[in-house]
N, C-alpha and C positions, 0 to 999 in steps of 0.2 A: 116384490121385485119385478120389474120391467122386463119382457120374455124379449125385449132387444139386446139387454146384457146376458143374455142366453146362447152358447154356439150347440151346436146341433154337429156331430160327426159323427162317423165311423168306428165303432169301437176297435180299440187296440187291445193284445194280451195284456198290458201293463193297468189297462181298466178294470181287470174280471175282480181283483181281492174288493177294490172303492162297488163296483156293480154288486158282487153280492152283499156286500154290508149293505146298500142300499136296500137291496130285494127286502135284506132279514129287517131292518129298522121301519120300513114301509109296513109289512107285512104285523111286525109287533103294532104297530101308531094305532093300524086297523082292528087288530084284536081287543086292543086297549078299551078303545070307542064303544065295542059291543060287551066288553064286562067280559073279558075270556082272557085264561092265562097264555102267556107269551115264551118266548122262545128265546134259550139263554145265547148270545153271539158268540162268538169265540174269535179273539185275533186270529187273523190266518195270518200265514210266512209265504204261502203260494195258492194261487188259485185252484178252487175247485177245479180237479180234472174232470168235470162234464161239461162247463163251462167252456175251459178250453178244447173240450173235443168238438162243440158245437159252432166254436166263434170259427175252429179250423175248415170245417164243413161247410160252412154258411159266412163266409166274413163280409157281405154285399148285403146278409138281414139284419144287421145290427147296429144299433144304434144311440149312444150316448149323450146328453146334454149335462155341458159345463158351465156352470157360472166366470164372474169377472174376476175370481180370488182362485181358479181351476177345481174349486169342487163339485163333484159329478152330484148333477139332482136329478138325471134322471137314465133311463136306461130300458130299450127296448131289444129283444131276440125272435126273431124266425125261422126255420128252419122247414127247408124245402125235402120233401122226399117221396119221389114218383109224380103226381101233379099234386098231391096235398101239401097246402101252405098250414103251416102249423103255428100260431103265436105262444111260444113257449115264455115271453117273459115280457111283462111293460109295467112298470115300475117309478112313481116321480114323486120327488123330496114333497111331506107331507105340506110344506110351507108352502107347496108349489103347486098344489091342487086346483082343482075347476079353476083354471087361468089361461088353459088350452095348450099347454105343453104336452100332454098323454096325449090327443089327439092329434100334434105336428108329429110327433116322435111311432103313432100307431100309423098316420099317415105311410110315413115312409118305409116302415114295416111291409105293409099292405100291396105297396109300388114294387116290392122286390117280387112276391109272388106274382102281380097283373104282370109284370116285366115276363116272367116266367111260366105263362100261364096256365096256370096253378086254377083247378077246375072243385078241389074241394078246399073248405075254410075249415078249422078248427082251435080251441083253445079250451083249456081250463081258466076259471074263476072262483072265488069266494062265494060261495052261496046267500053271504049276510053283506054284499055290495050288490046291492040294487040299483044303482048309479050307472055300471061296469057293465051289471046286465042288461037293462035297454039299452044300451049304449051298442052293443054288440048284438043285438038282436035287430035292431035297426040294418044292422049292416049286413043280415043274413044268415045269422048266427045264432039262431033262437037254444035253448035249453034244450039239450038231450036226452040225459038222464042225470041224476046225482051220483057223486062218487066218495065213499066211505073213507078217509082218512083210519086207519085199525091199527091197533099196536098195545103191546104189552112191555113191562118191565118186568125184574126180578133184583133182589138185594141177594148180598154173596151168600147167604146163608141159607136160600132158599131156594129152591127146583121150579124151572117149567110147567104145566100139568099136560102130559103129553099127546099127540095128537094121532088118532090112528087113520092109516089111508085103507080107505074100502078096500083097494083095489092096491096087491103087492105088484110093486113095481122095482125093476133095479136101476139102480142112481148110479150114472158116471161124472163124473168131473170132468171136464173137456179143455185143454188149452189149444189145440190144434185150429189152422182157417179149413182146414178140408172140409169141416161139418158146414160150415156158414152157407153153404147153398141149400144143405138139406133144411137150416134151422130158419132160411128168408121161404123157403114153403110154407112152412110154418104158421109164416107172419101172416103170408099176400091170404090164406083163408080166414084166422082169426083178428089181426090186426087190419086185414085187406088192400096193403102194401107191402113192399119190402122193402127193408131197409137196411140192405149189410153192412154200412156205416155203422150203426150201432156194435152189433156184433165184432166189428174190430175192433171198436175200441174196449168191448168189455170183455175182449178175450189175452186186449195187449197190456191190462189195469190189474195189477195186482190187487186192489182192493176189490176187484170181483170176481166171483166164482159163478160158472155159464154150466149148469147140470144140464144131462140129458135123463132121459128115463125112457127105457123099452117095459114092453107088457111082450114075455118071451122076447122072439128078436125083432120084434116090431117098436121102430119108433113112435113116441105116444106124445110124445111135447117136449119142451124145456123150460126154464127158469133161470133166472141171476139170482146171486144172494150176497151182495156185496159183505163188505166188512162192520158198516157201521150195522147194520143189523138189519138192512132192506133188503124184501123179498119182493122183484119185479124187474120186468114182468113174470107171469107165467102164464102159457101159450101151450093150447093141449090141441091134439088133432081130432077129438071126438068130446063130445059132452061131456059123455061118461066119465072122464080120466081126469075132468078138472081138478074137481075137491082131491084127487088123491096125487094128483102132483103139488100142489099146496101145500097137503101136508107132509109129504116128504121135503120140502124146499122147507119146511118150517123146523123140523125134525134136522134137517142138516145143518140149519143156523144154531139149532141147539149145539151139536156135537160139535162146531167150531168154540162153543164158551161166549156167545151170544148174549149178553144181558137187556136187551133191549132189541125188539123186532117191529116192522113198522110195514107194511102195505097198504094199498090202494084196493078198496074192494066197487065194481060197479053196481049200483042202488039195484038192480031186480035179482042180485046173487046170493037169493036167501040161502039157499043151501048151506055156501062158502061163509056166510053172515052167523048161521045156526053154530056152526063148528067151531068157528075162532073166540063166537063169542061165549061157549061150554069151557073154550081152553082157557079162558081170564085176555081174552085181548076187550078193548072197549075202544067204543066211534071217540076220537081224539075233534075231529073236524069233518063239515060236510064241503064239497065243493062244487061244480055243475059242471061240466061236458057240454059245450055249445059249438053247432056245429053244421054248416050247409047244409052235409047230409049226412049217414050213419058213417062213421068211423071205426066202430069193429063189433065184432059177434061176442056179446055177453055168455054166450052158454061154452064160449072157448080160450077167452081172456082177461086175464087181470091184470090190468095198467101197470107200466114203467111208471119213472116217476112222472109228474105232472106236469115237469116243463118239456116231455116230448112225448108224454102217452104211450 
């Protein structure tokens, strides 16, 4: 196809359900290629609410290309927060590869943050698209570390195997915004921003639960633990407290009826690595961290999901 019968916009909400089926069908094309199992689709009715939290936040980094029959082939997200420019999503119909639509569509990506000037880069990628990563290393973005895709299942008639934290901690539940200042300190030492965008939205989501945890009355970190069975991030204010906030966020997804649990582990987190992988979780996928410069302290953070770290 001729990329003149290609329009290039601004994504709208009525995009997100066509954008993510695109992510997931891109994403399967790629696994395919490498001999790896794929990921089953599901009709949506409405769009991912992270999607729309992020097109809300950022509606000037987004970016969609439509064909001459208006099917979406491709699909790019940015997302700005403090000066780091974030590439959380680019995405283009496999038919439509090395033909220079990912690079018009990273383009304009790019121009939101220089517009905004945006002083670090960052993204995740596939670690088995080597394509993707000179691509973005060229552009300043070299490989940081690798990042663990972990996760377990369980069938009804079978138990967890349970995880103990070093270090007892008590778990609160929080829906309140009062705390969202204490939890963007949080971030700005182990994430080394803040972002209380997030935090609204994952405190205004019913499908997420935002724990806190004291060691006595001392705040010690926090955690999301949504509903599908994602544990992330979690954000400790000392070393020490990581592994044992983990596994209480994992221990809480239990006691919700959790059959399936899924996090993001950073590649030098053997500790965190040693523990998950004694409980039956196993590396599902590897991904890379590429990025200007350091984007957060491994010995205090375990990644959101991947389209905003």
């Amino acid at each position: 196809m001729n990329l003149k019968a290609i329009t290039i916009r601004r994504t709208r909400q009525a995009d997100l359900i066509d954008a993510f089926t695109l992510v997931m069908n891109t994403a399967n094309h790629l696994r395919r290629k490498r001999g790896m199992s794929t990921t089953r689709i599901k009709k949506l009715k409405q769009p991912p609410s992270l999607l729309v939290h992020m097109l809300k936040t950022d509606p000037e980094g987004s970016f969609v290309a439509v064909d001459k029959t208006g099917k979406l082939v491709g699909f790019s997200m940015a997302l700005i927060r403090e000066e780091e420019w974030y590439l959380a999503f680019l995405f283009v119909d496999p038919t439509l590869q090395s033909k220079g639509l990912g690079q018009k569509l990273l383009g304009k990506a790019m121009r939101y943050g220089k517009k905004n000037g945006c002083k670090r880069w960052a993204l995740v990628t596939f670690s088995y698209n080597p394509q993707a990563i000179a691509v973005y290393s060229k552009m300043g973005m070299p490989p940081q570390r690798p990042l663990l895709t972990m996760e377990r299942k369980r069938d009804d008639d079978k138990s967890f195997k349970k995880l103990r934290s070093p270090i007892k901690l008590t778990v609160t539940k929080i829906t309140e915004e009062k705390y969202i200042n204490r939890l963007t300190s949080l971030d700005r030492r182990a994430r080394q921003l803040a972002r209380p965008e997030e935090h609204f939205f994952w405190l205004a989501d019913e499908n997420y639960d935002t724990l806190i945890f004291h060691d006595g009355k001392k705040l010690v970190g926090y955690a999301v633990v949504n509903s599908r069975g994602m544990i992330a991030p979690v954000v400790a204010s000392e070393p020490k407290y990581l592994v044992s906030l983990l596994a209480h966020a994992v221990e809480w997804g239990v006691a919700q009826g959790h059959k399936f649990q899924i996090m993001f582990v950073q590649g030098e987190q053997l500790e965190v690595i040693r523990m998950l992988t004694a409980a039956g979780f196993h590396i599902d996928e590897a991904t890379l961290l590429m990025a200007s410069e350091q984007v957060s302290d491994p010995k205090l953070y375990i990644p959101a999901t991947l389209a905003h770290f």
